[in-house]
Steps between C-alpha positions, in 0.01 A plus 500: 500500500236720329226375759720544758527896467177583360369512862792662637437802204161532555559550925720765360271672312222478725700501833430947493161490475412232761734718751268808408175297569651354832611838605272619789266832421695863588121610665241225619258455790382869474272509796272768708372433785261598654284625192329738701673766774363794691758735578329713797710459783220236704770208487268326307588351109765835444752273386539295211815357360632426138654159444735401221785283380789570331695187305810742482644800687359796319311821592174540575255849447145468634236719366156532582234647227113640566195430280630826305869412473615688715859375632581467831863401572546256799853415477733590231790324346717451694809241635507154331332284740647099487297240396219396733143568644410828637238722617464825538301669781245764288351739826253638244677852392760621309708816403384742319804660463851293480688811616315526853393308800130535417253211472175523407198171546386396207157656407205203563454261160649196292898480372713311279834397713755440247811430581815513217861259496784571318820326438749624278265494139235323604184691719168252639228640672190344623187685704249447768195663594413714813215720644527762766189604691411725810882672352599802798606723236485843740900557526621660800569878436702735802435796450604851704857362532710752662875505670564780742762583525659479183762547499604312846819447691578212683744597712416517854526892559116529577432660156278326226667145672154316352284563233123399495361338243083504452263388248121452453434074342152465372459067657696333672848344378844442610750750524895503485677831446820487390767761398727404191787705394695587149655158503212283600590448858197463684416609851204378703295783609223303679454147491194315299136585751163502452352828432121558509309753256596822708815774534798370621884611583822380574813646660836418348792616659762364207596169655472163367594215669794709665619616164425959495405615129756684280432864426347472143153492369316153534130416318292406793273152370181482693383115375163459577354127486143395528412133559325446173849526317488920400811636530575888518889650505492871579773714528579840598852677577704536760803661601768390796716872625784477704504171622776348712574320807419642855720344783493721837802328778505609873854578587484556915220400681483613913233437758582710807516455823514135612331540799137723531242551758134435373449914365827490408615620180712275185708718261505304182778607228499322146748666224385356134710534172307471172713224323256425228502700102205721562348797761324402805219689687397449822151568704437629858497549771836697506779375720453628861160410471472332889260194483419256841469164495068459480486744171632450143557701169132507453386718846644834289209648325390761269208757567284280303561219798664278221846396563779695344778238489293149317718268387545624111712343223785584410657684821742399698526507898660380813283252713544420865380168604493314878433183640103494548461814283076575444610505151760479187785802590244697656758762515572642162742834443596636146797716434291842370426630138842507374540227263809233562701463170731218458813494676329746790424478855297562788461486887172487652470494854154499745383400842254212617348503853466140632225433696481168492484347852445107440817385494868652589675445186396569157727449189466824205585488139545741232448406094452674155121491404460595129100528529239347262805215454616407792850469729763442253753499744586272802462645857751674683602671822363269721521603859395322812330755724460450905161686618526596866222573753 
């Protein structure tokens, strides 16, 4: 009987320890690849990429170190990660500060990659080697940045609707400019482009994807990306007055008479009614303002010879548009200098000579033009008119 357990004890008592030996390594196969990158920007070796494999889920830090020890922190500890292979992309830069965007290249020379697991008590790390060469270490700077005007009020009554934002960038890089309020909603400003080493402005007139900007003070993020890997995040402030949503509905629309002879005279009569949260302004000419079919808003001009009545953001008008017009409602009346406040309304009512001769019936249109956006309205008023001879 003795014989019979003394095997079964000593399985016992060694049973532990053959478990621990069997148990696969928390860090193994600590891998770089390839040993030498040059992170310039020419496509060429800029990438290398840091292999390793983890027997259990744990966390994982990766560190690199200079000739000096000097630490540069590539990833830090984060999530547990599950048991498996991995390998993580390394693009040749890192932050230099955790608390911005910023990334700088690494300056040209030879680094320790180590790279740290923990699980619960127990913490393996393992290292590789790596040299960077030909490094583009010359981080994009903008510089100059101003936003006029700052304030700004998007609001569509013609005053400070946009805001233009400018800066100086010493090479060339990426740009995306977003706004980001108090809470950390974030509104696109201007999409990622190429910029090249020179000044450079956008206009921003609030919107984003539909969506208008609060009132409130926003930091304006100007993230600037070369193709070696440098990344710049600049801000600067900027404030949002007054905004709200403009909304301008024609209530009667009438194209008189039915019936012309070719030098004969429409009267057209539009009455609008501001229905929107914010004051409206308008732009000439002034209602009453006759117009004939072969001119448009453009023939009135100044003594300079430069026409007084360009299309200009922000202002609000009454097009006129035909079947076989030269051009987009060519015939364009405002409703004066007085502003329209919400809740108000106005007539405006001018004259069109038709001389138009090809054919003996012509169909005319009226509709909303908010200029610099668009026609946020459908058109109206349409009226078939006979042309006689």
């Amino acid at each position: 009987m003795r014989l019979i357990w003394l095997p079964l004890l000593l399985f016992a008592l060694l049973a532990p320890a053959l478990a621990a030996c069997s148990a696969p390594s928390l860090l193994s196969e600590v891998a770089v690849e390839p040993a030498v990158i040059s992170p310039n920007g020419d496509d060429v070796d800029d990438v290398a990429t840091f292999h390793y494999r983890l027997g259990q889920p744990a966390k994982v830090a990766i560190y690199l170190q200079d000739a000096a020890g000097k630490r540069y922190d590539f990833r830090s500890d984060g999530l547990p990660r599950p048991a498996g292979s991995y390998g993580a992309t390394f693009y040749g830069s890192y932050a230099p500060d955790t608390e911005k965007a910023d990334r700088r290249v690494l300056p040209s020379g030879k680094y320790t990659v180590t790279m740290v697991a923990t699980a619960g008590e127990q913490t393996v790390q393992g290292t590789g080697a790596i040299e960077v060469r030909d490094a583009d270490t010359v981080a994009p700077q903008l510089t100059e940045i101003q936003v006029l005007p700052n304030p700004f009020s998007p609001n569509g009554d013609a005053q400070d609707d946009e805001t233009v934002i400018s800066w100086k960038q010493n090479k060339d890089a990426k740009i995306e400019i977003a706004a980001i309020d108090s809470k950390g909603v974030r509104y696109l400003v201007e999409p990622e482009k190429l910029q090249t080493a020179a000044f450079h402005s956008v206009r921003w007139n609030g919107l984003t994807g539909g969506t208008l900007a609060a009132e409130g003070s926003y930091a304006l993020h100007l993230h600037a990306a070369d193709k070696a890997g440098n990344v710049t995040d600049t801000t600067a402030p900027i404030t949002v007055e007054g905004s709200g949503t403009p909304r301008l509905e024609i209530t009667e629309a009438r194209i008189e008479p039915p019936a012309v002879p070719i030098n004969g005279v429409l009267t057209v009569t539009v009455t609008l009614k501001n229905t929107g949260d914010t004051t409206l302004r308008s732009l000439g000419p002034n209602p009453g303002t006759p117009y004939d079919t072969t001119n448009n808003f453009l023939q009135f001009k100044g003594e300079d010879g430069q026409p007084l009545y360009f299309e200009r953001p922000g202002f609000w008008r009454i097009g006129v548009q035909w079947e076989q017009a030269a051009s987009a409602y060519p015939v364009r009346w405002g409703w004066g200098d007085k502003p329209l406040r919400p809740g108000e309304e106005v007539t405006i009512t001018g004259t069109i000579k038709v001389l138009i001769n090809q054919v003996n019936r012509v169909t005319f249109w009226v509709n909303i033009i908010r200029e610099g956006v668009g026609f946020p309205n459908d058109p109206v008023g349409h009226k078939r008119i006979t042309i006689s001879y």
